[in-house]
VEXDREN-2710 file (C-alpha; in Angstrom, 1 decimal):
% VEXDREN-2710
k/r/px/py/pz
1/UNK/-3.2/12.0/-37.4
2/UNK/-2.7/8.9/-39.1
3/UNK/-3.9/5.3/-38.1
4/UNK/-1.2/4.5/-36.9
5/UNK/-0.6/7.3/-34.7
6/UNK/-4.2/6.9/-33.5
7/UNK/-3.6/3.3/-32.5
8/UNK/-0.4/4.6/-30.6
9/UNK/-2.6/6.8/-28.9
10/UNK/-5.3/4.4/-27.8
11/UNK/-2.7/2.2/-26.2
12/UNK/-1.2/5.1/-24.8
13/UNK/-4.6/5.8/-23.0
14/UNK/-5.7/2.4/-22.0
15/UNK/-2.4/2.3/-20.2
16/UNK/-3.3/5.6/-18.4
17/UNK/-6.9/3.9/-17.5
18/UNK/-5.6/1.0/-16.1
19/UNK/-2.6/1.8/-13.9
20/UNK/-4.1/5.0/-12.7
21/UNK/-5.5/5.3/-9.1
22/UNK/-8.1/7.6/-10.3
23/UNK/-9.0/9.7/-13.5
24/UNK/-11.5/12.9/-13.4
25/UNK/-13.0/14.4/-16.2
26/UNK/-13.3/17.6/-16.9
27/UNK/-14.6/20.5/-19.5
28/UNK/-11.6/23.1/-19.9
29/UNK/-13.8/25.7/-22.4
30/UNK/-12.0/28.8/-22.2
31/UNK/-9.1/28.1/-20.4
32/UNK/-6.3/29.9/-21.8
33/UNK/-2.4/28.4/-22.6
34/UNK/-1.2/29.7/-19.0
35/UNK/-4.1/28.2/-17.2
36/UNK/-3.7/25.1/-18.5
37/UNK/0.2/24.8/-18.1
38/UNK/-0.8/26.2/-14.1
39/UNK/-2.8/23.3/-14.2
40/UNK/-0.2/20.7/-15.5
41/UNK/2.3/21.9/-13.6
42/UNK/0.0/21.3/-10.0
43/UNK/-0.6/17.7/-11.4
44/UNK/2.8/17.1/-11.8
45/UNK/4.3/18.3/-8.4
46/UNK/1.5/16.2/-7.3
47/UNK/2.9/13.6/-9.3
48/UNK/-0.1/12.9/-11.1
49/UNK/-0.5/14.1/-15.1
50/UNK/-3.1/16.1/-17.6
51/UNK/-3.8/14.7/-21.1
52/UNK/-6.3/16.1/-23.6
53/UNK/-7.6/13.6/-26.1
54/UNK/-10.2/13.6/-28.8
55/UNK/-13.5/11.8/-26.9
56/UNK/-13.6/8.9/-29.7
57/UNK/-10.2/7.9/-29.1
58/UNK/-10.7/8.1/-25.4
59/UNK/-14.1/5.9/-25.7
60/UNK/-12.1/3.4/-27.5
61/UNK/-9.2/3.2/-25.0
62/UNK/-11.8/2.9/-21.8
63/UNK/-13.6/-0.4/-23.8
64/UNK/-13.1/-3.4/-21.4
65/UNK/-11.4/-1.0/-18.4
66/UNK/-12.9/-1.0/-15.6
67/UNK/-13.3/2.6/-15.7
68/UNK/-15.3/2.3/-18.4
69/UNK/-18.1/3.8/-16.7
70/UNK/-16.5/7.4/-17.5
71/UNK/-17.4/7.3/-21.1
72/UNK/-20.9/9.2/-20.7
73/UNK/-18.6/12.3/-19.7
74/UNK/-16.5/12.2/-22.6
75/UNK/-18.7/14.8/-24.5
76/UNK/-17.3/18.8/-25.5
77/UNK/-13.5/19.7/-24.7
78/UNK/-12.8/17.5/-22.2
79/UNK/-9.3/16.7/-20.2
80/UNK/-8.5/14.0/-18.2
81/UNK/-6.1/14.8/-15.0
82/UNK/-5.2/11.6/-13.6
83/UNK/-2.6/9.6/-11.3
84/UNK/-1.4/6.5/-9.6
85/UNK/-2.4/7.9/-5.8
86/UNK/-6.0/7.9/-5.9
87/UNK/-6.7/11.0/-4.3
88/UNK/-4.1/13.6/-6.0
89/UNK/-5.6/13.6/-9.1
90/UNK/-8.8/14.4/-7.7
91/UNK/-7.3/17.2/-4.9
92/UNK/-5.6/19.0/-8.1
93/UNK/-8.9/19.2/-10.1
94/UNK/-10.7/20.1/-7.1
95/UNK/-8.0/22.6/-6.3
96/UNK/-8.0/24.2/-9.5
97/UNK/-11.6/24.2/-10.1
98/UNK/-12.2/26.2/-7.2
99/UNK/-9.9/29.1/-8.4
100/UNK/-10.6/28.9/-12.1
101/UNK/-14.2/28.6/-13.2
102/UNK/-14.0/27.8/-17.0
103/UNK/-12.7/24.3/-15.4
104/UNK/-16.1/22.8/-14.4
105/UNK/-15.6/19.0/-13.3
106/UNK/-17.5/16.4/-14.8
107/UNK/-17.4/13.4/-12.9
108/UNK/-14.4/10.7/-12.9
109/UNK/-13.7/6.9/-11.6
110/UNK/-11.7/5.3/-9.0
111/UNK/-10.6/2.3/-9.7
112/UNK/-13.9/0.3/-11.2
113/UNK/-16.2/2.9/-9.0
114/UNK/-17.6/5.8/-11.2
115/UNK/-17.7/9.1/-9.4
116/UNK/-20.1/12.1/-9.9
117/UNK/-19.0/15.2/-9.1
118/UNK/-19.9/14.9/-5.7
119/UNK/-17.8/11.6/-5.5
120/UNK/-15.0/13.7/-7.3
121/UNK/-15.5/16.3/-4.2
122/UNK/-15.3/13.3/-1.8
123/UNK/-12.1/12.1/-2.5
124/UNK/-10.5/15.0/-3.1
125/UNK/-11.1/16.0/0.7
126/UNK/-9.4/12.1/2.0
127/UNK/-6.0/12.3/2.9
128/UNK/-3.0/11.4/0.6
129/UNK/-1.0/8.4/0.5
130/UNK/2.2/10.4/2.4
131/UNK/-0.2/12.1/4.7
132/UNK/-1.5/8.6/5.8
133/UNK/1.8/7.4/6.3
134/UNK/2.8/10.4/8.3
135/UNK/0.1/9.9/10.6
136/UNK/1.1/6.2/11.0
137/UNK/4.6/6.5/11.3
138/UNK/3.6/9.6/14.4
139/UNK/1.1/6.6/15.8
140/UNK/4.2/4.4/15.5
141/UNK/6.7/6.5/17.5
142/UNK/4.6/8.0/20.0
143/UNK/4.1/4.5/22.1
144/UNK/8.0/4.9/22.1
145/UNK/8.9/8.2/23.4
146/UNK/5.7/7.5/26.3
147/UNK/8.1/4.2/27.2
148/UNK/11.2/6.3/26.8
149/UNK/9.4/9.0/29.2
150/UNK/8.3/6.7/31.6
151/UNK/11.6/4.8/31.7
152/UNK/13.1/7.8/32.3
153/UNK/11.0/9.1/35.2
154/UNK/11.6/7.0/37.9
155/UNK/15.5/8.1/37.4
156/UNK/14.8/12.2/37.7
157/UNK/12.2/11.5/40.8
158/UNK/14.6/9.8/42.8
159/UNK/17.4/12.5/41.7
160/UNK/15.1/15.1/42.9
161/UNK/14.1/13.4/46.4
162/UNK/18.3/12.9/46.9
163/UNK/18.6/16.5/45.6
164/UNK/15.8/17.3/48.7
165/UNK/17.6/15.3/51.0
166/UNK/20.9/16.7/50.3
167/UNK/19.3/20.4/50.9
168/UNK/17.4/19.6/53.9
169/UNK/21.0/17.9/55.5
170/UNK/23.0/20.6/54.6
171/UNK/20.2/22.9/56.1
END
C-alpha cells in the first residue's frame, strides 16, 4: 500500500468516524472467511457496515474526532462495525458476539461518549430508530380510533334500544 493509497484510506475512515451514529470495536482472532461475510452481511441488512483497517491508520483517522476516545482499543486484529443509527451497529455486534466466540467486543463510542463493553451491551438492548417510530406512530393513532369508537357508540346504543323497542312492540 502506497502513500497515497494510505492517505485515501485515512479520509475514508475519518468520514466513517464522523457521520457514524456509533462505532464498536472488536477483536475478530480466528474468525473464519464465512463468519465474517455472516457478519457483514447482518450489518448491512441492518444498514450499518464492517471495515477492517490496520490500527495505525485507524489512530490517525480518529485524531481530532470526537470518537477519538476509541483509540486505546485499537490494539491486535481489530474490526470496526459501525452505522448512522446509533444502536444497529451495536445490536449486530452484540448479536453476533453472543453466537460466535472468537468475536470478543472491545468497547466502542457513541457519538463523543466512549463506551466499555458494558456501554456497548447497553445500547445494543435500546430500541432502533424504526422501532421508536413504530411505537410513536401506534401512540399517534390510538387517540384516533378511541374518538372514532366513542363517536361511534352513541349511534349502535340507540340502534340497539330501537332494536328493543321494536321487539318488545311486536311482542
Amino acid at each position: 500500500m502506497d502513500r497515497a493509497q494510505k492517505e485515501k484510506l485515512v479520509d475514508e475512515l475519518g468520514q466513517i468516524f464522523e457521520s457514524s451514529g456509533v462505532v464498536v470495536v472488536a477483536h475478530y482472532t480466528g474468525l473464519t472467511v464465512a463468519e465474517m461475510q455472516d457478519l457483514r452481511a447482518r450489518a448491512r441488512d441492518a444498514g450499518g457496515s464492517v471495515r477492517v483497517a490496520k490500527n495505525r491508520l485507524a489512530k490517525i483517522a480518529l485524531e481530532g474526532k470526537p470518537c477519538a476516545s476509541i483509540a486505546d482499543f485499537l490494539t491486535g486484529m481489530t474490526v470496526l462495525t459501525y452505522s448512522e443509527d446509533p444502536v444497529a451497529a451495536a445490536k449486530v455486534a452484540e448479536d453476533f458476539a453472543k453466537t460466535n466466540k472468537k468475536f470478543e467486543i472491545l468497547g466502542g463510542a457513541m457519538g463523543d461518549n466512549a463506551l466499555d463493553r458494558a456501554g456497548v451491551e447497553a445500547v445494543s438492548k435500546m430500541p432502533s430508530r424504526e422501532e421508536l417510530i413504530a411505537s410513536i406512530v401506534g401512540c399517534i393513532g390510538a387517540p384516533a380510533s378511541n374518538i372514532a369508537g366513542a363517536i361511534g357508540a352513541p349511534a349502535s346504543n340507540i340502534a340497539s334500544i330501537l332494536s328493543t323497542i321494536e321487539d318488545k312492540a311486536a311482542a
